[in-house]
N, C-alpha and C positions, 0 to 999 in steps of 0.2 A: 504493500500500500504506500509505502514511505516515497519508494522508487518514482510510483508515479505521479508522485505531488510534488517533486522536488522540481518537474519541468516547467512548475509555475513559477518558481525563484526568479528566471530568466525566460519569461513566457514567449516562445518560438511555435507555438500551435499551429498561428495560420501564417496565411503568407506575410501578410503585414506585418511580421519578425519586428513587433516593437519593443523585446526584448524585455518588458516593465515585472517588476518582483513585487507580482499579485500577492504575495502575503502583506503586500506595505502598501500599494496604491492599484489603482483600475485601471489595465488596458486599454491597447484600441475599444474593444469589446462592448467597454464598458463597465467590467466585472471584475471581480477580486479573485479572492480564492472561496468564498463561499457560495455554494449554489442556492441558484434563485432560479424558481420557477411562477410561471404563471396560473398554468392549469395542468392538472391534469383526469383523463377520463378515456372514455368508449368516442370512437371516434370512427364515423360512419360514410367518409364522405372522400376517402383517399380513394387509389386506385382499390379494383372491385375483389382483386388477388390479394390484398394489403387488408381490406375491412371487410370483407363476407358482410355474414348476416349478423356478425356475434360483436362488430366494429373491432379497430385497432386501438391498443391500451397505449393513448397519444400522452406524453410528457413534454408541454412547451417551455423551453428553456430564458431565462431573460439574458438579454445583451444581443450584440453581433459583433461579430468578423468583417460584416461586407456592406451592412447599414443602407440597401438600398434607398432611394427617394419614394419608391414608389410600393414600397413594404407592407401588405397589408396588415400584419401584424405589428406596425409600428411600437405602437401601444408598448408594447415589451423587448419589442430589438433595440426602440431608441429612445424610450422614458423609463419613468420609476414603476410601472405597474410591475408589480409580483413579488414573492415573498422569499425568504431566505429559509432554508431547510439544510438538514447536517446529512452525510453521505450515508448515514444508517436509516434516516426517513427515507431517502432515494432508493434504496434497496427494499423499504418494507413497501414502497408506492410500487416497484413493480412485482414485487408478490400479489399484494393488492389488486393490480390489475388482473396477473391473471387468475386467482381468484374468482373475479368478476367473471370470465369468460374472455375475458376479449383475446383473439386470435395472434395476437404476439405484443411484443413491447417496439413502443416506436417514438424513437429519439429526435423530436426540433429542435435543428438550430443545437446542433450539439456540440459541434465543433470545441468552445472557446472553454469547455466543461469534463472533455474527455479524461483527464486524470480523474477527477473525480468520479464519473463514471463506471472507468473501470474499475476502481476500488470497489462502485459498489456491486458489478458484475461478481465481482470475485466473493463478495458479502453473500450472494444466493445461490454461486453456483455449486449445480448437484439437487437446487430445489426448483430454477426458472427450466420452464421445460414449454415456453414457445418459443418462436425467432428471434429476435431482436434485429429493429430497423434501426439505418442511421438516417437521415430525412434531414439533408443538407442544402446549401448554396451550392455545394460544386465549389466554392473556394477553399481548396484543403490542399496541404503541404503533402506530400507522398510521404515523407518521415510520419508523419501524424494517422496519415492513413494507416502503415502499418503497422503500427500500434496495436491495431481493432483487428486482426488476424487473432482466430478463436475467439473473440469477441463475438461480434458482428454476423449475422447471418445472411441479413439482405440490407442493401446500398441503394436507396433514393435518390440521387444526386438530383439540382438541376444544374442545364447548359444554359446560362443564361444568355451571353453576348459572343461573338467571335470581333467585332470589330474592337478595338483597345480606345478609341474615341467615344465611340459608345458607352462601354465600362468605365469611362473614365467622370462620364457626365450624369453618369445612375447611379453608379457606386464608388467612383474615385477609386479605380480599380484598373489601372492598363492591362496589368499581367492577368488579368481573369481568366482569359479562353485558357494561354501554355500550364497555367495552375490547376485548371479544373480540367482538360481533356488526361493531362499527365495521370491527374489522380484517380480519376474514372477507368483509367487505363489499368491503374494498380486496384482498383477495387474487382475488377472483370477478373484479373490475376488472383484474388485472394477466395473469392467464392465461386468462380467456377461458373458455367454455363444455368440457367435458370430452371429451378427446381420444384416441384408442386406436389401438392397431397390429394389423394382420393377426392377432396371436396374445392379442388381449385385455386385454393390456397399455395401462396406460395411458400418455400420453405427455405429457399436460398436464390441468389443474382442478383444482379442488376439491373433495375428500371429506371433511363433519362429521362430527367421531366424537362418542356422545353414552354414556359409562358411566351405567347407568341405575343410580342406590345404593339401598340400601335403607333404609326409609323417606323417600323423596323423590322418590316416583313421581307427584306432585300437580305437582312442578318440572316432572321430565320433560317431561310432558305437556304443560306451559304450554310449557316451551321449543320441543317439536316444530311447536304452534300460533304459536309467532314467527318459527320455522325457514319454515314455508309462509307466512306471512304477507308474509315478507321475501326470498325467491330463488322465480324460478320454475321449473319443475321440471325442464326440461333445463341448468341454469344450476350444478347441483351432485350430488354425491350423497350420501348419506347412511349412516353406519355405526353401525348399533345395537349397543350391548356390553353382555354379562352377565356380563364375566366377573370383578366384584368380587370380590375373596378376602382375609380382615381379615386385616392385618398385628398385630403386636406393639405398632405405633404405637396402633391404633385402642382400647386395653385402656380398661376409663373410658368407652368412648363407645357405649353400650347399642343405639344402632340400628347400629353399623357392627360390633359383636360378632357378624355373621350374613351369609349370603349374601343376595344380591335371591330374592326369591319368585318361582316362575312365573307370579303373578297380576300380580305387580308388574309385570315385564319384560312379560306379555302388553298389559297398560293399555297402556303405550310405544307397542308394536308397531300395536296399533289405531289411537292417535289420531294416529301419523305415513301410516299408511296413506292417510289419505282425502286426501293433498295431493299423491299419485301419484309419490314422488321415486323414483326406482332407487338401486340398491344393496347392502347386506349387512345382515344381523339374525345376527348371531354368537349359535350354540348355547350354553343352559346348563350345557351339559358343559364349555365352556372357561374355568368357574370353577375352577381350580384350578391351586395354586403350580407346579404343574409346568411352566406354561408360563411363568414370569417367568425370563427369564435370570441365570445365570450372570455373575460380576464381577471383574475382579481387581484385585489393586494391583500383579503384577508385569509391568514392563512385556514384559521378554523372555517370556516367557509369551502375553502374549497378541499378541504379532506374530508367532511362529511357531504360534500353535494355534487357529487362528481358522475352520477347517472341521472 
């Protein structure tokens, strides 16, 4: 446990290698060395492999790594909502879930939290007996990633930008795409070709999520042609999303003042088609706030109301 707390002394997680001694002050991130979460609960609304009928036992983490503008989850990547919790709560919260039923444990926004994490993987292991998701930005250091070897069962990454302009004006982020294709690359390498249970569930792989934004359907596009160019097409799958909906943050920023177009989204959909990958193309109906979660900062609150 000691081992992997110590990487916070000189915190090197993500790329943003801001080097800061989270035991004394807060990261890029945001965050220290104790974990804070928002919510956690059943979680019904991921891909259909990820949440069945029984949902996924979703843990959203506070801070970020990559602080999008247009973040729906702001609330807790870039303010004070959510509460602080000790690595032995973490470990009983995913007994808890599965408890619950819900069909594996799945990790938001986990990135800047992973020592701690593991600690508390290693707190249950021998008693957690579903998956465990990582359900990231896709901004992750390859050192970091493999870290989560015997961890980790399945990798949600998303691909966000391929262009470094782009990245740069979302998330102050040039190196995005060589950071997250690299690491998606080691993630493909760590669990192997994608794996499922009698009930459709998945039990191990990798599934790219790729939010298509509006006006940058020209990325997209470029991205889905590196996407095939680079995995072959039993070796992942793919998750197309529409469901951009501008926040408060995006006010000032004229293309993300709108939802993606059906013309947009449809380009997407075409030029991922012809590389034959399996997986989901999320409805343009699921543009809308209703489906971003709920947050709290109290913590008794959300440990007893979490169904």
């Amino acid at each position: 446990m000691t081992e992997h707390l110590q990487l916070l002394r000189n915190c090197r997680l993500c790329p943003r290698g801001c080097g800061v001694d989270r035991t004394k002050a807060k990261g890029f991130c945001g965050e220290g060395d104790k974990i804070r979460i928002a919510r956690w609960s059943r979680h019904y609304w991921e891909e259909p492999c990820i949440s069945g009928k029984e949902g996924s036992g979703t843990v959203f983490f506070c801070g970020c790594s990559l602080r999008c503008v247009f973040c729906q989850n702001f609330e807790i990547s870039q303010q004070d909502t959510g509460y602080e919790i000790s690595i032995n709560e973490l470990a009983e919260i995913f007994l808890a879930l599965q408890e619950k039923g819900a069909n594996n444990i799945n990790l938001v926004n986990p990135t800047h939290f992973v020592p701690q994490i593991l600690c508390a993987l290693d707190i249950v292991k021998g008693k957690l007996h579903i998956p465990v998701v990582y359900n990231c930005a896709g901004y992750e250091r390859i050192e970091t990633v493999r870290l989560l070897k015997g961890y980790i069962d399945i990798f949600l990454p998303d691909l966000k930008y391929f262009d470094s302009e782009l990245a740069f004006k979302y998330s102050k982020a040039r190196d995005y795409y060589d950071n997250a294709i690299n690491a998606i690359k080691e993630m493909v390498n760590i669990t192997g070709k994608p794996e499922f249970d009698e009930r459709g569930l998945m039990k191990k792989g990798v599934i790219i999520r790729h939010l298509v934004l509006p006006g940058s359907r020209h990325d997209s596009i470029k991205l889905m042609e590196l996407i095939g160019q680079s995995f072959e097409k039993d070796e992942i799958l793919i998750s197309l999303m529409s469901q951009f909906t501008p926040t408060k943050n995006c006010e000032g920023i004229k293309e993300l003042c709108r939802k993606t177009t059906t013309f947009e989204y449809n380009s997407v959909i075409k030029a991922i088609e012809k590389y034959g990958f399996e997986g989901y193309i999320q409805q343009k109906s699921s543009a809308e706030d209703v489906y971003i979660p709920q947050f709290f900062n109290d913590k008794k609150v959300t440990f007893f109301q979490n169904d």
